[in-house]
N, C-alpha and C positions, 0 to 999 in steps of 0.2 A: 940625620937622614942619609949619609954615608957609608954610616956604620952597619953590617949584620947584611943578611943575602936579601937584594933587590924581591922583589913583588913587579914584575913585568908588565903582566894584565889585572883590570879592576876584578875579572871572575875569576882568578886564582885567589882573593883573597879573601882569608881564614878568620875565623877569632883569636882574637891576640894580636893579631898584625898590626903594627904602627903604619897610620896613615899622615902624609905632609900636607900641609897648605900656604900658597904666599898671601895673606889676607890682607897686608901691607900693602901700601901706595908702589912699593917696588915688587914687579910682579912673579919676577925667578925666586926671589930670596925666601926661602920658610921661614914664615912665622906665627906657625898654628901645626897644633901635630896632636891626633886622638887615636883610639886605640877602635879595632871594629872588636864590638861586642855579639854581632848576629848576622849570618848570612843566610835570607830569605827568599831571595831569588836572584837572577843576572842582575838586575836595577831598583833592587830592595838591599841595600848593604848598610845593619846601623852600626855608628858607631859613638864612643862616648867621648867628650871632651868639655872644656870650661871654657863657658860666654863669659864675656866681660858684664854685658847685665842681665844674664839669666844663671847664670851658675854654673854647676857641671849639668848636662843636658846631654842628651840619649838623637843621634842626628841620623839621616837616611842620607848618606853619600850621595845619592844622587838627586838632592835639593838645589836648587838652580842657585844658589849662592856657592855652597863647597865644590858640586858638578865642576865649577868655573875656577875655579881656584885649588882645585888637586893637583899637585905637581908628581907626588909618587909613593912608595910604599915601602 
């Protein structure tokens, strides 16, 4: 998450761009990161990554679960 040029704002971001999240009990720390596959509108951003029990799955950034839990890009 360090590594490669910062993604500042949610609507600068493109497809291909690796998105972070702390999904963990600690809340700074990454530990979930997917890639955005479609940008649809300002608050339609999907992107694609692996649930623990759904698989790899196709997600809209701004689902009140990852919304809450995106740290950066």
């Amino acid at each position: 998450a360090t590594v490669g040029e910062k993604v500042k704002k949610k609507k600068q971001l493109q497809p291909g761009d690796l998105v972070f999240f702390a999904t963990g009990k600690r809340r700074r720390k990454i530990t979930h990161v997917g890639i955005v596959t479609e940008v649809k509108a300002k608050d339609n951003i999907k992107f694609i990554h692996a649930s623990t029990s759904l698989g790899v799955v196709e997600t809209n950034l701004f689902s009140d679960y990852y919304l809450k839990r995106y740290r950066c890009a």
